[in-house]
Backbone of each chain as ProteinMPNN parsed JSONL, in Angstrom:
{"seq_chain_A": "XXXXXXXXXXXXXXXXXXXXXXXXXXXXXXXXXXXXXXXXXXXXXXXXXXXXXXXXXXXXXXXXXX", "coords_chain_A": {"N_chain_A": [[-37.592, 196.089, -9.098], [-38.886, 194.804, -12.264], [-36.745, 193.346, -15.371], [-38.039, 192.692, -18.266], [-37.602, 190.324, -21.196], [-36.733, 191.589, -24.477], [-37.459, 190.588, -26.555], [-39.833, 189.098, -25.646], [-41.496, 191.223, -24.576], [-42.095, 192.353, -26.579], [-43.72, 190.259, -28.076], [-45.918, 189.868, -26.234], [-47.28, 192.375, -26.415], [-46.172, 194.397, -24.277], [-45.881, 197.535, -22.815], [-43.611, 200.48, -21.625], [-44.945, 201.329, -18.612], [-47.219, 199.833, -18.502], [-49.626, 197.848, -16.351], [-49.189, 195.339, -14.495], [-50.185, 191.989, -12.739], [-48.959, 190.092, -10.344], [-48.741, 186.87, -9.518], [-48.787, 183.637, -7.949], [-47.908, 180.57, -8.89], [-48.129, 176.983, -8.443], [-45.458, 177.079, -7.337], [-44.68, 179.067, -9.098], [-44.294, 182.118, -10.964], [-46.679, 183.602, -12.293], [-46.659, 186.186, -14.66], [-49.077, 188.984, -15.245], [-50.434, 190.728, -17.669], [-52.444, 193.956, -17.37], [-55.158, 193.929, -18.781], [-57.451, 197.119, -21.053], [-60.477, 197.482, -19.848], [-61.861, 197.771, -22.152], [-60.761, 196.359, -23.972], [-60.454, 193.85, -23.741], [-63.112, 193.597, -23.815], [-63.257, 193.577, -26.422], [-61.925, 191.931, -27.523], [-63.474, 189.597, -27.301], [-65.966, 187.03, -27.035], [-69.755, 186.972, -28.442], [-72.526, 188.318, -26.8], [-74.616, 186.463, -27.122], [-73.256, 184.455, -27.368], [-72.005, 183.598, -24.777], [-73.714, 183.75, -23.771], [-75.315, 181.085, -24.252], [-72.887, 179.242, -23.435], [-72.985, 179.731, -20.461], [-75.585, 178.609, -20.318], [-74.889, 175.961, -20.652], [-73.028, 175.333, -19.479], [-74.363, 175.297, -16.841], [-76.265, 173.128, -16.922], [-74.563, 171.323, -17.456], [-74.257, 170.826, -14.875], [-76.243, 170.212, -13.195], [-77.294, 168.054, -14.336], [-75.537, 166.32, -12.922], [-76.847, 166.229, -11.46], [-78.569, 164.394, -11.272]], "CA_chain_A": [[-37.839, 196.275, -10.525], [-37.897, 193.573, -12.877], [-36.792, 194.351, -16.556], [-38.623, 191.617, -18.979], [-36.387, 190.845, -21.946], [-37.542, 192.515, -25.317], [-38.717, 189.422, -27.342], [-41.131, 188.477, -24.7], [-42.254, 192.335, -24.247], [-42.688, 192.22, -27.957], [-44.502, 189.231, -28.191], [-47.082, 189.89, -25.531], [-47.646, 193.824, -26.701], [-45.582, 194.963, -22.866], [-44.823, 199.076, -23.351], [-43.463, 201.021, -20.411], [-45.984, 201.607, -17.584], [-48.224, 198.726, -18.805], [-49.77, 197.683, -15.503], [-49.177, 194.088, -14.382], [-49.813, 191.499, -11.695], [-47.955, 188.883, -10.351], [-49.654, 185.579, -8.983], [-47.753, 182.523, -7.465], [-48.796, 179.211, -9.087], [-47.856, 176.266, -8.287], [-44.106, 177.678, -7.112], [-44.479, 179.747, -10.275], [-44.863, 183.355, -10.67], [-46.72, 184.447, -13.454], [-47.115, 188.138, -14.969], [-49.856, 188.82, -15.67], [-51.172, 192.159, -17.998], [-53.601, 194.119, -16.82], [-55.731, 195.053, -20.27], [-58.403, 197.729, -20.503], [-61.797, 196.455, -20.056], [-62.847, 197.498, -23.474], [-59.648, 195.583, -24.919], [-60.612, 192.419, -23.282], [-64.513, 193.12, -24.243], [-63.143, 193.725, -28.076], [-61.421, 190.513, -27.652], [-64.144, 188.605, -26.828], [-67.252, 186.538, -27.9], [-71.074, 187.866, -28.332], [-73.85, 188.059, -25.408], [-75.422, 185.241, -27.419], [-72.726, 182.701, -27.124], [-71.705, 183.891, -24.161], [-75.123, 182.941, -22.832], [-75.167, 179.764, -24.586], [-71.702, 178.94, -22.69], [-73.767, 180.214, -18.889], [-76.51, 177.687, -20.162], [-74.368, 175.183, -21.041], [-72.272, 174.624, -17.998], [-75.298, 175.315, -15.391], [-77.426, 171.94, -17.339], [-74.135, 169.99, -17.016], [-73.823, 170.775, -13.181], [-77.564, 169.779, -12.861], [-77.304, 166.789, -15.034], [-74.84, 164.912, -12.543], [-77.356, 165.258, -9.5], [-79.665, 163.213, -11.695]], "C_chain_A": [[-37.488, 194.99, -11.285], [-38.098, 193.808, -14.477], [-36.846, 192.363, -17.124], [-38.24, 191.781, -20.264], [-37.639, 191.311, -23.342], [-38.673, 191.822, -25.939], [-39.726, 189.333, -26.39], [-42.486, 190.017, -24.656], [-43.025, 192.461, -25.576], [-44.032, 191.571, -28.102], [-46.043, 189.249, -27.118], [-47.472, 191.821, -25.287], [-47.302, 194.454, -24.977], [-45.332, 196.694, -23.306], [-44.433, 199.614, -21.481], [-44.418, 201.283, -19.756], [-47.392, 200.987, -17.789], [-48.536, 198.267, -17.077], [-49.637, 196.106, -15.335], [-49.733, 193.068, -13.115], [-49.374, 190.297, -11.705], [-48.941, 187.798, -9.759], [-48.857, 184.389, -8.674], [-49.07, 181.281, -8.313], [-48.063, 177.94, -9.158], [-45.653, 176.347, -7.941], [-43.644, 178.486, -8.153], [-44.641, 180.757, -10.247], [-45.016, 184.084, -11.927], [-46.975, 186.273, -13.372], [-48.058, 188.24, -15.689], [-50.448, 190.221, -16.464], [-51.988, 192.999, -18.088], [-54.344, 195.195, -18.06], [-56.919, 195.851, -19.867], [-59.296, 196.388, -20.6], [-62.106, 196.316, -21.596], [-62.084, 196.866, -24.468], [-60.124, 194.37, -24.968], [-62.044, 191.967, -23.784], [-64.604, 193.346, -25.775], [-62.806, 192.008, -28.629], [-62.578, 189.086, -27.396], [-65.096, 188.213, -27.773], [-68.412, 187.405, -27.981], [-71.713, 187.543, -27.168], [-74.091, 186.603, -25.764], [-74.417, 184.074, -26.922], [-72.602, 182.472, -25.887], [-72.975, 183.176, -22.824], [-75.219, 181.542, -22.86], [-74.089, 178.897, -23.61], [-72.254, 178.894, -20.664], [-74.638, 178.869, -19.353], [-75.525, 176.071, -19.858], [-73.925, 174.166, -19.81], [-73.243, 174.194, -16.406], [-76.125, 173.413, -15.477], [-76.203, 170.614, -17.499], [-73.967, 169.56, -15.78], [-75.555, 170.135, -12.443], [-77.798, 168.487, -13.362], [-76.699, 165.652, -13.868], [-75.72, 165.017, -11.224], [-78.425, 164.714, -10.091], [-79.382, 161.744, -11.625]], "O_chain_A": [[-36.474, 194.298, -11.2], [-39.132, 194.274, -14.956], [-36.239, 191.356, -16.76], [-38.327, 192.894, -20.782], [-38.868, 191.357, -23.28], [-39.889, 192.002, -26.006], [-40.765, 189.759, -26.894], [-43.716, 189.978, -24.685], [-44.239, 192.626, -25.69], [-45.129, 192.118, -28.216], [-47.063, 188.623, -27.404], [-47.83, 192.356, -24.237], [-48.269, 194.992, -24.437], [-44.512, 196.935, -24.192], [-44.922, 199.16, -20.446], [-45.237, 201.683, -20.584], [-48.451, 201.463, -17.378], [-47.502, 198.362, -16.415], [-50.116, 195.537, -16.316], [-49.607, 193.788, -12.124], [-49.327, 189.523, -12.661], [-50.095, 188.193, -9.59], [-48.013, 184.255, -9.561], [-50.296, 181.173, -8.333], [-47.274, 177.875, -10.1], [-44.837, 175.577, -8.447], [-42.438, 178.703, -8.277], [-45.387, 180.954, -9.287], [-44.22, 184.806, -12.528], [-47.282, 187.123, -12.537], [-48.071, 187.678, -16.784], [-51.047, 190.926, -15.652], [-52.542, 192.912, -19.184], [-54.267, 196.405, -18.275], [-57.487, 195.646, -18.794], [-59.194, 195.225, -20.992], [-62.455, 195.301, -22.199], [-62.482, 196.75, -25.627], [-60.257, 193.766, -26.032], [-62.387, 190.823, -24.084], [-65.677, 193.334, -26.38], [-63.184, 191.277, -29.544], [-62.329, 187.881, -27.354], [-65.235, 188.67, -28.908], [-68.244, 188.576, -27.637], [-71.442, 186.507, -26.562], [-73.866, 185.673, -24.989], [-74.707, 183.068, -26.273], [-72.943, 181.356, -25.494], [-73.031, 182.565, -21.757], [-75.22, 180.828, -21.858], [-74.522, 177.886, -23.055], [-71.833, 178.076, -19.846], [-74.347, 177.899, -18.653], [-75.65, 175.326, -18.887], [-74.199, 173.04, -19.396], [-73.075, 173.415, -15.468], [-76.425, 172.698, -14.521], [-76.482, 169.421, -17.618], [-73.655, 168.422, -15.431], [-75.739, 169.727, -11.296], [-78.582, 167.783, -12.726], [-77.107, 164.494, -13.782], [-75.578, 164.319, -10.22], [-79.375, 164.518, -9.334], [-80.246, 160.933, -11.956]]}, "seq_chain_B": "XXXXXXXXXXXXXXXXXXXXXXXXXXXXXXXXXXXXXXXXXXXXXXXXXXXXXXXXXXXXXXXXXXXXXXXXXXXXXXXXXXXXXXXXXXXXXXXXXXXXXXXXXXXXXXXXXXXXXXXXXXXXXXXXXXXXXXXX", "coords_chain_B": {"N_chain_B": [[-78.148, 208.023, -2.279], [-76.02, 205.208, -1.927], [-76.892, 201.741, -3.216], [-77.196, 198.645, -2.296], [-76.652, 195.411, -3.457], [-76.34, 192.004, -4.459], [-74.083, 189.934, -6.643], [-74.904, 187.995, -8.967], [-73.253, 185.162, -10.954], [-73.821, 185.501, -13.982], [-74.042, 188.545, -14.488], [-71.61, 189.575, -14.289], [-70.22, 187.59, -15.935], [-70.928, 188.843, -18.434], [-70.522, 191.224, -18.54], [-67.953, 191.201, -20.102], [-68.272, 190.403, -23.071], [-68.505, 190.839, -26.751], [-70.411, 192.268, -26.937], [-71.713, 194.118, -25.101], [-74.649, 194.141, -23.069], [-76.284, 196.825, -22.852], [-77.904, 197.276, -20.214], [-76.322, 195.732, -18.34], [-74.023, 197.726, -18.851], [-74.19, 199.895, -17.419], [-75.75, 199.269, -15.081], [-72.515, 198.178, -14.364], [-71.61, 200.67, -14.335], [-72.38, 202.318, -12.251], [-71.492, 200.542, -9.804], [-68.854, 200.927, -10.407], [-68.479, 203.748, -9.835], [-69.358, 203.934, -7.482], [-72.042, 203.826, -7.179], [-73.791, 201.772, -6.756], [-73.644, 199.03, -4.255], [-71.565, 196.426, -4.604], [-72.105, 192.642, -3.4], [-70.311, 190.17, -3.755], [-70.008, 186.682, -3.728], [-67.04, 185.016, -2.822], [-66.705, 182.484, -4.581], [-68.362, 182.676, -6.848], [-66.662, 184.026, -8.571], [-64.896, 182.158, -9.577], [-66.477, 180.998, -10.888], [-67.454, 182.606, -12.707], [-64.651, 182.86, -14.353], [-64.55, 180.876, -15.252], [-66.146, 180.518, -17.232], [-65.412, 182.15, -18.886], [-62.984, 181.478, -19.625], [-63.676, 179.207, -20.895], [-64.7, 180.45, -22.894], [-62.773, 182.386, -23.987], [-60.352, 181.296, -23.985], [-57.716, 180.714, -21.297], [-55.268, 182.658, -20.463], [-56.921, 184.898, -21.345], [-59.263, 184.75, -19.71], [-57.909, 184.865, -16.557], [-56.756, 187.52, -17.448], [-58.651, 189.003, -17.24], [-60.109, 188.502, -15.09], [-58.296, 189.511, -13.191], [-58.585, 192.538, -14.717], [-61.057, 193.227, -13.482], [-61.212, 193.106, -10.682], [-59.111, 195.314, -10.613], [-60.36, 197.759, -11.944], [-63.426, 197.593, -10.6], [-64.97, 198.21, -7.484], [-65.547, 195.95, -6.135], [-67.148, 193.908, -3.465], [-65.842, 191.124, -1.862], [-66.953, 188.108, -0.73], [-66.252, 186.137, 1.571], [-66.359, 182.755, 2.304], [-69.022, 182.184, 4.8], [-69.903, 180.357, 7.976], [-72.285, 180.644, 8.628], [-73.352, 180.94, 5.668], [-72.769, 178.905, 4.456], [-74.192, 176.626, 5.997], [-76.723, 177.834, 5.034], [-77.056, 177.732, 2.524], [-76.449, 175.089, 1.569], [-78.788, 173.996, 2.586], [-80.152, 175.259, 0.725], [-79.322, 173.583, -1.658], [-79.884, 170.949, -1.102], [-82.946, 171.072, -0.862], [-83.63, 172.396, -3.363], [-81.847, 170.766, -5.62], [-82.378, 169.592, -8.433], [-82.518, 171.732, -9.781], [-81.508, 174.184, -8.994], [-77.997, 175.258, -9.289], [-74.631, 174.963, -7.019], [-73.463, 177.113, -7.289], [-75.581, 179.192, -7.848], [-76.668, 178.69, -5.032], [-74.978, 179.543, -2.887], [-74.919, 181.925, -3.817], [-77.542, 183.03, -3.495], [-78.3, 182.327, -0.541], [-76.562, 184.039, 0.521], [-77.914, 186.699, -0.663], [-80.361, 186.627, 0.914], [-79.562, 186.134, 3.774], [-78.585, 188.504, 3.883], [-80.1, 190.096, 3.106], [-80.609, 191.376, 0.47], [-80.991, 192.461, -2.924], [-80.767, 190.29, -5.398], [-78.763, 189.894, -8.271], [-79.197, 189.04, -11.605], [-78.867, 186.649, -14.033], [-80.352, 184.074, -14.694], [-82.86, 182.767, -15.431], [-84.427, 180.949, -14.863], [-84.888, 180.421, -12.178], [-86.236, 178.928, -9.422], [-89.294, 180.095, -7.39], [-88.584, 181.38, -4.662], [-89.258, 181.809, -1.167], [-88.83, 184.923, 0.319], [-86.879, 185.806, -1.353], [-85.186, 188.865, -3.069], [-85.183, 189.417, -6.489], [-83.22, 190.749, -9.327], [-83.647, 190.751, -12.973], [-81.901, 189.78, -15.14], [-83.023, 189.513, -18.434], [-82.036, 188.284, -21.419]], "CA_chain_B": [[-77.937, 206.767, -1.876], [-76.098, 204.103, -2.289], [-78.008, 200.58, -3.145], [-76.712, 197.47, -1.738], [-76.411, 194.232, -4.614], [-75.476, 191.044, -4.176], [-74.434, 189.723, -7.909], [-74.691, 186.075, -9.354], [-72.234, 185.153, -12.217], [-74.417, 185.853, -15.171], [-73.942, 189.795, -14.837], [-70.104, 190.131, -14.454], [-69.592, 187.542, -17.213], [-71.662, 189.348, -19.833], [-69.367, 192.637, -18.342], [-66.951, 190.6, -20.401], [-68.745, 190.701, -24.114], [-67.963, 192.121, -27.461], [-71.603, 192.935, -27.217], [-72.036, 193.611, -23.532], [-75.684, 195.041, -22.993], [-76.478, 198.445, -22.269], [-77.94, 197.525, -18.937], [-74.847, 195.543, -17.73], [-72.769, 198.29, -18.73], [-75.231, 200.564, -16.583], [-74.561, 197.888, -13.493], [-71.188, 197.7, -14.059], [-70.689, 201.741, -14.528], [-73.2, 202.275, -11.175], [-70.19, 199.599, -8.77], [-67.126, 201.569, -10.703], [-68.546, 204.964, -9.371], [-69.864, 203.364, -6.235], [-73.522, 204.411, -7.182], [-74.082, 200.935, -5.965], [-72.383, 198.263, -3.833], [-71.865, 195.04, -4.793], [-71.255, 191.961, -2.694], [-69.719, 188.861, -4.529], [-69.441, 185.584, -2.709], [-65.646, 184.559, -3.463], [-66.515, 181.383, -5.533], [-69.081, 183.068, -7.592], [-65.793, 184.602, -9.332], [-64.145, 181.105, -9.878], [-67.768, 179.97, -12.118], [-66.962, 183.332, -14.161], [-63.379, 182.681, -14.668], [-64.911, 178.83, -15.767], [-67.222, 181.017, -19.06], [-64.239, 183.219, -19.545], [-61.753, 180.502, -19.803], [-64.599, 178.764, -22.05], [-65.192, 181.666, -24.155], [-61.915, 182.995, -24.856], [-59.195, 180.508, -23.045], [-57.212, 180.882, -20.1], [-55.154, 184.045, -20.324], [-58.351, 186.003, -20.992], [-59.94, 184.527, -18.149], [-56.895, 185.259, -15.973], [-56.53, 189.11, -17.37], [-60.118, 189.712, -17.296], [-60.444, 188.883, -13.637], [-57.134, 190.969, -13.109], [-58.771, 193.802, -14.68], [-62.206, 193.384, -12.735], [-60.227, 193.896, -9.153], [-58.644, 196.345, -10.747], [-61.573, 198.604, -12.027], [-64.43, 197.952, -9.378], [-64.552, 198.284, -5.954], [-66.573, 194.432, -5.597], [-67.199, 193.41, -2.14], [-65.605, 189.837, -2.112], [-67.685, 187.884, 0.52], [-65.67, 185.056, 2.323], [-67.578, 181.684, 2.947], [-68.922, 181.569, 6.475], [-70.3, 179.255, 8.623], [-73.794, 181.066, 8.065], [-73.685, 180.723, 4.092], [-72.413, 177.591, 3.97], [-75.614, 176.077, 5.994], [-78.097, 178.446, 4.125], [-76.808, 177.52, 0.892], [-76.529, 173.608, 1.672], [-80.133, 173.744, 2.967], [-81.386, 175.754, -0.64], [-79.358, 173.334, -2.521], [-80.668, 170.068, -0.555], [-84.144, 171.369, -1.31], [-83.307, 172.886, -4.961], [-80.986, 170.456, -5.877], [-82.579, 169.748, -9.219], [-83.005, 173.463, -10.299], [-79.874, 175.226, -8.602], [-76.24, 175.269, -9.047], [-74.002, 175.392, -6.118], [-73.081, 178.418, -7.16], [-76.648, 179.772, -7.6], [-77.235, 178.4, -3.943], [-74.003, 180.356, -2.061], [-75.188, 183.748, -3.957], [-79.015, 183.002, -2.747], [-77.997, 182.216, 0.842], [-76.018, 185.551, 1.349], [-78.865, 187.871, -0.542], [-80.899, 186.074, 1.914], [-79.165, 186.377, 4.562], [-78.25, 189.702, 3.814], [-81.772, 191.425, 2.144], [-80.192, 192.035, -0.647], [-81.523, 191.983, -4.085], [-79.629, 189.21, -5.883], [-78.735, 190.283, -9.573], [-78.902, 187.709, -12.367], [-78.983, 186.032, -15.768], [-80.649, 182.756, -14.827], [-84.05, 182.738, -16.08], [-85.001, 179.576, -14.223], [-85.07, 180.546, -10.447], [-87.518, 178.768, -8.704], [-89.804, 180.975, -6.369], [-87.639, 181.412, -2.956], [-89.375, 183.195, -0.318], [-88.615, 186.555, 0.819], [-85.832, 186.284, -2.134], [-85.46, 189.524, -4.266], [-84.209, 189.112, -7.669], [-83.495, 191.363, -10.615], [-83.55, 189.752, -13.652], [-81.248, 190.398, -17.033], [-83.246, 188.911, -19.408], [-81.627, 188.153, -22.888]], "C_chain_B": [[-77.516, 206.074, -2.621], [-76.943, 202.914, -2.137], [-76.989, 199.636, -2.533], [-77.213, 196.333, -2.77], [-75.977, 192.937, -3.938], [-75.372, 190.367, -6.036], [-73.96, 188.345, -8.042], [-73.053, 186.072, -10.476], [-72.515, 185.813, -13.418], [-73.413, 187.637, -15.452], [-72.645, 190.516, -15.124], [-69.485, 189.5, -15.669], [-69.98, 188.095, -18.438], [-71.092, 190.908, -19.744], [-67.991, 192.182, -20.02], [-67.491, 189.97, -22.209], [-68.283, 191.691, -25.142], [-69.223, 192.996, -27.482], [-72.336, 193.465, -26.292], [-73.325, 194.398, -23.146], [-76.014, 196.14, -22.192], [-76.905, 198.183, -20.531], [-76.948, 197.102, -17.926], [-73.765, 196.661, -17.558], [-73.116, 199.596, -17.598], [-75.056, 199.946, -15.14], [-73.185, 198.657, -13.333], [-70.7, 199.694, -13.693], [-71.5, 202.303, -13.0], [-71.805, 201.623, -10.089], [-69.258, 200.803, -8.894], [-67.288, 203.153, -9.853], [-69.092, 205.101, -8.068], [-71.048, 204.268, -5.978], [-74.044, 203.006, -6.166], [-73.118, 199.753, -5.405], [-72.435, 196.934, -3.769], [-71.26, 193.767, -4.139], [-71.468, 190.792, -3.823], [-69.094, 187.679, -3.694], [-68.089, 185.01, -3.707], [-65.966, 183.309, -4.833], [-66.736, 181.802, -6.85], [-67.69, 183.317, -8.846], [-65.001, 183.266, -10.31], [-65.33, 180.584, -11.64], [-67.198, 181.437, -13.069], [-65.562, 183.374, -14.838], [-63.503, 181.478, -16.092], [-65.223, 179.836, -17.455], [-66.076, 181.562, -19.303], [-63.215, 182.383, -19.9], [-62.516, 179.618, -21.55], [-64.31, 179.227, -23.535], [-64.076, 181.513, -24.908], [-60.58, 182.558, -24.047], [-58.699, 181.438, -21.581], [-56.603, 182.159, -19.656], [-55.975, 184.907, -20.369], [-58.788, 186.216, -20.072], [-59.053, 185.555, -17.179], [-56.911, 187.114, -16.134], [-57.966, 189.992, -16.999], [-60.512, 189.953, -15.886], [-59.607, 189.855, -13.031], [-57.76, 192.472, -13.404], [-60.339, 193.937, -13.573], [-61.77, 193.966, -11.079], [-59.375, 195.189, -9.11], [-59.582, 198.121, -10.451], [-62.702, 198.647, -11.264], [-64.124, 197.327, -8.448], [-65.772, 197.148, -5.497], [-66.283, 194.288, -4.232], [-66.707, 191.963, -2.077], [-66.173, 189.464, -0.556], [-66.779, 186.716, 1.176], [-66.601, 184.177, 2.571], [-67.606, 181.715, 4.068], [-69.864, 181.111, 6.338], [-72.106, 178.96, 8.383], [-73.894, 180.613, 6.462], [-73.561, 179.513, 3.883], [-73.988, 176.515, 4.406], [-76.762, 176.255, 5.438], [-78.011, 177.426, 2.641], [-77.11, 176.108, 0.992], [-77.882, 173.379, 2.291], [-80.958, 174.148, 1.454], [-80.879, 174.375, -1.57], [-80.021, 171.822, -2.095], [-81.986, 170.057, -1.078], [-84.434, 171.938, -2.55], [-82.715, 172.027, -5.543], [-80.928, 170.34, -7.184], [-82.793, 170.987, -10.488], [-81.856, 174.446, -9.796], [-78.601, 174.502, -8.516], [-76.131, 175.469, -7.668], [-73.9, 176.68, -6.244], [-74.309, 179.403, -7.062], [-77.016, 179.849, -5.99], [-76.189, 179.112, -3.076], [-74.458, 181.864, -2.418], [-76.629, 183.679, -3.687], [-78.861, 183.072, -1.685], [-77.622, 183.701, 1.539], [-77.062, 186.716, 0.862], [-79.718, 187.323, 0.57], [-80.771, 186.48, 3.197], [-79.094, 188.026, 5.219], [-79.377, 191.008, 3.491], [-81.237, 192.123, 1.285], [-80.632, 191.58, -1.76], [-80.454, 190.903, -5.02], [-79.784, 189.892, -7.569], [-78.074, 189.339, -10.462], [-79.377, 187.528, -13.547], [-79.906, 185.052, -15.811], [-82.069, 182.979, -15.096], [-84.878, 181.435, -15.198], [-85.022, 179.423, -13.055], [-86.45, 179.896, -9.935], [-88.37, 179.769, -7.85], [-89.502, 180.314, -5.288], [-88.099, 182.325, -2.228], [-88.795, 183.914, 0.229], [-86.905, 186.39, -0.122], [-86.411, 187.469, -3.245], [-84.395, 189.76, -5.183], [-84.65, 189.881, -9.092], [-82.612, 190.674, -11.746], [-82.888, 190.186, -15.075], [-81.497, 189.188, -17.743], [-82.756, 189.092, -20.648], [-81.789, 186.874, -23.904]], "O_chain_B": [[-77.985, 205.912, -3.748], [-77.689, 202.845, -1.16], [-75.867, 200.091, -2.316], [-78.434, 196.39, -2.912], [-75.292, 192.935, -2.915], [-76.416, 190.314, -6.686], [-73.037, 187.736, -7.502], [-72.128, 186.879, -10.565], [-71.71, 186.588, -13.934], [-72.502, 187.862, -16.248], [-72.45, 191.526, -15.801], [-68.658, 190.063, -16.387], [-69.364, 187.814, -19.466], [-71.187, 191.691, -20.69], [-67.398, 193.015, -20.705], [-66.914, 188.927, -22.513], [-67.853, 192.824, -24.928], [-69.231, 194.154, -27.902], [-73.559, 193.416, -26.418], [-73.031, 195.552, -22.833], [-75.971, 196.213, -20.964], [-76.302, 198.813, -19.661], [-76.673, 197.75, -16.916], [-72.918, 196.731, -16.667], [-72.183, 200.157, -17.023], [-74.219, 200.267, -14.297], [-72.853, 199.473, -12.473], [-69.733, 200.008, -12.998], [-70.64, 203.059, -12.549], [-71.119, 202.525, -9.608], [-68.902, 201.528, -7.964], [-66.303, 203.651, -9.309], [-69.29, 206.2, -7.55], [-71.195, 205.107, -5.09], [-74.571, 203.155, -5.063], [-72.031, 199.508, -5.928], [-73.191, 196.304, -3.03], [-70.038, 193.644, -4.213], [-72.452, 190.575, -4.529], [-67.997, 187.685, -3.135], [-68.111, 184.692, -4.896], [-65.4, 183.402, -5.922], [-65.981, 181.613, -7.804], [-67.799, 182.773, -9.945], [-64.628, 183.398, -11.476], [-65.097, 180.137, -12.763], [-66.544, 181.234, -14.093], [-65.452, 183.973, -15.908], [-62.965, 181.295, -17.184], [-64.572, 179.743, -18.495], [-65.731, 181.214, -20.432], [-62.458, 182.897, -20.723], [-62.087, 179.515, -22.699], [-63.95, 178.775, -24.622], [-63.987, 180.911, -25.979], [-59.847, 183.403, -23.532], [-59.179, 182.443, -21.057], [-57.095, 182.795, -18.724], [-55.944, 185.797, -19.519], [-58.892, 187.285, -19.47], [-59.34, 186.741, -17.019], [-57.046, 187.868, -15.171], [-58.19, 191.147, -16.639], [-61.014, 190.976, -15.42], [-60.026, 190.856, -12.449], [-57.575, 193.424, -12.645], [-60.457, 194.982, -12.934], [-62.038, 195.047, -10.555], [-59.029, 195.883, -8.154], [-59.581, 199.014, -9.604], [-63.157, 199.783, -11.137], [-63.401, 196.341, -8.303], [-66.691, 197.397, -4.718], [-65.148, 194.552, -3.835], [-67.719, 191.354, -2.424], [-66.0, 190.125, 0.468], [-67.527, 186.112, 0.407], [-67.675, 184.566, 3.029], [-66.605, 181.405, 4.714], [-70.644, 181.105, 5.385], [-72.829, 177.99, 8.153], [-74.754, 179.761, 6.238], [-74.299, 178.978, 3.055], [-74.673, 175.884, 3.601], [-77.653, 175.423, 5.265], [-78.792, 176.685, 2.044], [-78.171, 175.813, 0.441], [-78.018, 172.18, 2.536], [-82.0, 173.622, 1.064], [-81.776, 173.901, -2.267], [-80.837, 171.47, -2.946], [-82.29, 169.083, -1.766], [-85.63, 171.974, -2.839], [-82.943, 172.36, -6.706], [-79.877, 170.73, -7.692], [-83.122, 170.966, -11.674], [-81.499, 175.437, -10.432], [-78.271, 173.496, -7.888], [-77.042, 175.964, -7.005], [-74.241, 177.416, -5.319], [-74.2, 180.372, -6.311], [-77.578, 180.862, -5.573], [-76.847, 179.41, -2.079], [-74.417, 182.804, -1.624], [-76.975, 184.86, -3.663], [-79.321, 184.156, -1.326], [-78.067, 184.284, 2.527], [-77.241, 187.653, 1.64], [-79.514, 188.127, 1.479], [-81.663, 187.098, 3.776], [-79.355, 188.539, 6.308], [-79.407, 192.233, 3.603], [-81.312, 193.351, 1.242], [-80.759, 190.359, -1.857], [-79.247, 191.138, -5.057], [-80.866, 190.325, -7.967], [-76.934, 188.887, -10.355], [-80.258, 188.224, -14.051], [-80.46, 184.937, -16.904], [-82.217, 184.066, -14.537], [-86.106, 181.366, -15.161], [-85.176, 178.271, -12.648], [-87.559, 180.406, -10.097], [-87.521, 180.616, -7.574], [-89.851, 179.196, -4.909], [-87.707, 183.488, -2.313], [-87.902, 183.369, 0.877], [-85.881, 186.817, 0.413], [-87.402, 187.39, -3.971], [-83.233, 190.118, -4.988], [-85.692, 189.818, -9.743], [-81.47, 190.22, -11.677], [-83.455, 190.873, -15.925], [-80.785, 188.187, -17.823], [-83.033, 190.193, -21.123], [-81.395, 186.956, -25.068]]}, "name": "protein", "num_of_chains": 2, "seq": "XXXXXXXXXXXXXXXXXXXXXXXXXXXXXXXXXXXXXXXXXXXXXXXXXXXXXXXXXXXXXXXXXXXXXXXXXXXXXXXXXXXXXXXXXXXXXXXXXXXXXXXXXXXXXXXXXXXXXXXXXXXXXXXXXXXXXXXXXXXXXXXXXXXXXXXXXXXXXXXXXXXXXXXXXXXXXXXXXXXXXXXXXXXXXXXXXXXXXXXXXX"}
């Protein structure tokens, strides 16, 4: 069990039986909070940009084998 | 019956929308109830992490893929020896027109006869590839 102090629980909306995972990074071990989907898809951008962002990255990965 | 999938990036990052379109959520609610089964070559996940990090920074990214392993039962594919030559032969001969990452999730529907499911609008014609297309 590991008890995560309040400020922090505060600060990153933690309540009892919040689901979490852990992840090693770089000898680090973050926590990570496992939100709903429709939290994460409230939190987010639109299709449109979203697309824009998919175009975006594919025409710079094609650009450098020119 | 279940169907058998193989899915590009496009479809899981647009899972990940405030606006996320009815047929994605149709996809995505099809995997969660294992109407259909979707294989995902490992990297593929890394390029949607990339838009999600984009979009809405790093912790997003990070929780978003957290909740995706959480909520569906994705097939994560491992690179082998087979994909790796398929793929490095489409992108050799695509190189101008496909991503890497387009060319590892072509190789395994390929490989595999599986319909590839995607966003990209700009697929060249790949024989005996079948590809359903989320146009937006």
């Amino acid at each position: 069990m590991i008890t995560i102090p309040a400020s922090l629980r505060k600060k990153y909306s933690l309540r009892d039986g919040d689901q979490v995972i852990i992840v090693e990074d770089e000898g680090i071990l973050k926590i990570i909070p496992i939100e709903s989907i429709k939290s994460l898809q409230n939190r987010s951008i639109t299709t449109k940009k979203m697309l824009e962002i998919l175009k975006g990255s594919r025409e710079e990965e094609l650009e450098l084998e020119e | 019956m279940t169907s058998k999938i193989c899915l590009d990036t496009g479809p899981i990052t647009l899972h990940f929308t405030k606006d996320e379109p009815k047929e994605i959520t149709t996809l995505m609610n099809n995997i969660k109830h294992q109407k259909t089964e979707a294989y995902v070559i490992s990297p593929i996940l890394v390029e949607v992490f990339m838009h999600l990090c984009i979009a809405n920074g790093q912790l997003f990214a990070e929780s978003s893929l957290s909740a995706l392993h959480k909520n569906y039962p994705l097939k994560l594919v491992p690179l082998t020896n087979d994909i790796i030559l398929k793929a490095g032969g489409l992108k050799c001969q695509y190189r101008m027109v496909l991503s890497y990452f387009d060319c590892l999730a072509i190789a395994y529907a390929l490989n595999e006869r599986l319909v590839l499911h995607t966003t990209e609008k700009n697929l060249p014609t790949i024989p005996n590839l079948k590809v359903k297309k989320y146009q937006y």
